[in-house]
SEVO-212629 format. One record per residue: z, x, y of N, C-alpha, C, CB in turn; residue in three letters. Coordinates in steps of 0.02 Angstrom, whole numbers, plus 50000, padded with zeros to 5 digits. Glycine has a CB too. Layout:
BEGIN
ZXYZXYZXYZXYALA
...
This chain:
BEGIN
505705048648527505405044448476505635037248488505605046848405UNK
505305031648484505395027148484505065021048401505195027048552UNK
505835020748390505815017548314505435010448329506705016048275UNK
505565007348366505415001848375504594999748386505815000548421UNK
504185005748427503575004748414503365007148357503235006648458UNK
503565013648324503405016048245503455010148186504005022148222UNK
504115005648208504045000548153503594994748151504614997948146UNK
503384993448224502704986648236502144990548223502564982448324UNK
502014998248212501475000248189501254999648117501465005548205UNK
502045001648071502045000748014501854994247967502535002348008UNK
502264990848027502274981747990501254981347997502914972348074UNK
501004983848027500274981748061499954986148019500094982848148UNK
500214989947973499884993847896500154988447860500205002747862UNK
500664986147851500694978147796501244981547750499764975247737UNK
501834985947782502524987447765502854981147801502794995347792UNK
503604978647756503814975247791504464977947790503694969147779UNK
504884975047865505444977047888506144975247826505484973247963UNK
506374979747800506974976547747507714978247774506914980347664UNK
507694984847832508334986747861508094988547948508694994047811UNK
508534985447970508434984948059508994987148077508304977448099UNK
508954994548103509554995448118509345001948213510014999548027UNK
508814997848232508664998248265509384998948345508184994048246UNK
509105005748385508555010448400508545015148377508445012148450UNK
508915016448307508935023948298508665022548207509905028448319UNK
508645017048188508515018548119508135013148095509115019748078UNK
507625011748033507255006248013507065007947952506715004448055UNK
507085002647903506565005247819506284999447845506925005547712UNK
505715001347786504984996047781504934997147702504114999047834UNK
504704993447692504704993847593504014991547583505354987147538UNK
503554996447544502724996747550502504990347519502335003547507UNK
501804989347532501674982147498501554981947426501074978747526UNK
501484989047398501454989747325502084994647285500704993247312UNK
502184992247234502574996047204503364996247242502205002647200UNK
503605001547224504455000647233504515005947303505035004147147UNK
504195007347311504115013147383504385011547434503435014447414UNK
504855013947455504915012147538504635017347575505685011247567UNK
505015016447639504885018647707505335021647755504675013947736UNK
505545024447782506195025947832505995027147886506655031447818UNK
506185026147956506095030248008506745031348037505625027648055UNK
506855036348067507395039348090507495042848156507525042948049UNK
507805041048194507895044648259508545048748256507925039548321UNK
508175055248272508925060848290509295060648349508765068648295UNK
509915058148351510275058448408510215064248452510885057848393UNK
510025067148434510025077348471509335079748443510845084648423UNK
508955077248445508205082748430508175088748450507565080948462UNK
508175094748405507995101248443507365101048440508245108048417UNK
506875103948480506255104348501505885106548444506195108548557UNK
505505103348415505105104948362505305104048303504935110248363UNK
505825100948296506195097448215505705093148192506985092048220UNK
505295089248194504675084848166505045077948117504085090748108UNK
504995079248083505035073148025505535074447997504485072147971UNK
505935069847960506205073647892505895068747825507215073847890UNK
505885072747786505725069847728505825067747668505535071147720UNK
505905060647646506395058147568506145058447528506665052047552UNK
506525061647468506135059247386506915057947352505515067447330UNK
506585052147330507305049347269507105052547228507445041047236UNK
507705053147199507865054647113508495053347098507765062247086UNK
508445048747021508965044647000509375046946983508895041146963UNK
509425056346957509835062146925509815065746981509565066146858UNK
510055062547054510195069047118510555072347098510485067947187UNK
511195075047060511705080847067511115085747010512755078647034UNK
510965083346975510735086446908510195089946923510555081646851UNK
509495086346995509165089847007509195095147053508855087147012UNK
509735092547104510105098547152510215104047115510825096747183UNK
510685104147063510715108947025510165112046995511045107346987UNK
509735109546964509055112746950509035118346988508445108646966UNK
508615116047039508335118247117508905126647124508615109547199UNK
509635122747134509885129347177509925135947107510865127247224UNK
509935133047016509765137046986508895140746986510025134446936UNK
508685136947026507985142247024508125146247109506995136147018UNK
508355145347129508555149347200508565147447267508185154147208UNK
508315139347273508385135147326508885133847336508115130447328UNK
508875136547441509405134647469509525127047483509415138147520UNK
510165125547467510395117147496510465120247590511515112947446UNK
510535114947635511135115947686511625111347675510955115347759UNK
511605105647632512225101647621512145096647553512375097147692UNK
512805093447519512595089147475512515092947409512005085847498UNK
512605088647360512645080447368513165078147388512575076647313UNK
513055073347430513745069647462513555063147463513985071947540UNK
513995059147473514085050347469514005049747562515135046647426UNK
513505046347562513545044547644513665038947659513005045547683UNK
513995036047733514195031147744513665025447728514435031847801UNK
512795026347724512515020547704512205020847658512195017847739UNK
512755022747621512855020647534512205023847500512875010747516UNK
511915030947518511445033747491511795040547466510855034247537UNK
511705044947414512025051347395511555054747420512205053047322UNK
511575059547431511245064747485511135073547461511805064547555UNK
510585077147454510655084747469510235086047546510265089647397UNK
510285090347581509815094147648509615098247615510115097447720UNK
508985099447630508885107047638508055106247658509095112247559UNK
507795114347670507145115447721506575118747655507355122647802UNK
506265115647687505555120747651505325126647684504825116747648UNK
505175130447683505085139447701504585137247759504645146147625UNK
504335130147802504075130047865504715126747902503345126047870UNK
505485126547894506135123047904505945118347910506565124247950UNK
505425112947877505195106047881505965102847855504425104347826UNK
506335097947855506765094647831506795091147807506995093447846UNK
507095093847741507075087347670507675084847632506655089947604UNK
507555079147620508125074547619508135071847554508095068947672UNK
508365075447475508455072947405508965068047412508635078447352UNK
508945062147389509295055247390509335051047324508925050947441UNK
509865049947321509955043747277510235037047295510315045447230UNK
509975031847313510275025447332510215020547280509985022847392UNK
509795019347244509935015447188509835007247229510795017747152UNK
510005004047203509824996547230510004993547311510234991647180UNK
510355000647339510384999947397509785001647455510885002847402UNK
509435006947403508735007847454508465001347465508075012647422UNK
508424996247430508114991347448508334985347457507744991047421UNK
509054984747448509414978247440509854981347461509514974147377UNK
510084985947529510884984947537511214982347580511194989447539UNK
511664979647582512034974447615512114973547678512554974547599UNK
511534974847705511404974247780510544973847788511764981647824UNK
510354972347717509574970747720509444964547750509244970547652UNK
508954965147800508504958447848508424951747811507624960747866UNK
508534947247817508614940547784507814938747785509164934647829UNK
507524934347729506884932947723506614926647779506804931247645UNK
């Protein structure tokens, strides 16, 4: 995968670059609303891992908990990660990979966001 052409594709949908942390990582923050973007390169791809996929929520431990009280497996989390996002893993029943997050004003402002 190459982040770097994924992100001049993105910017050319009219996302703009807010974190460059290029070759392995990039957000784009949509032109409407509070939405971002991520792309991500796996240091180790196993063959057929595809995407992974984010949804915030502002109550991550509370909804983790939900979830594993209705019978969903985590594989990790919630945990505090080094770029300042709280974190659960876990797969959807096609092992697609999904990524419950809470960053809070860092998804879009954190301290290594691209200068205007």
């Amino acid at each position: 995968m190459d982040v770097s052409s994924s992100v001049a594709f993105y910017q050319k949908l009219g996302l703009k670059l807010i974190v460059n942390a290029l070759p392995d990582y990039a957000r784009l923050e949509c032109p409407d609303g509070e939405a971002t973007f991520s792309i991500h390169r796996e240091s180790s791809p196993t063959k057929g891992q595809g995407a992974i996929i984010y949804f915030e929520s502002e109550n991550l431990d509370a909804e983790v908990k939900r979830l594993m009280d209705a019978g969903v497996t985590f594989d990790s989390g919630p945990r505090d990660e080094p770029w300042l996002w709280r974190e659960a893993r876990l797969k959807d029943p096609d092992q697609n990979r999904i990524v419950l997050f809470y960053a809070g004003q860092n998804r879009k402002f954190p301290p290594w966001r691209v200068g205007e």
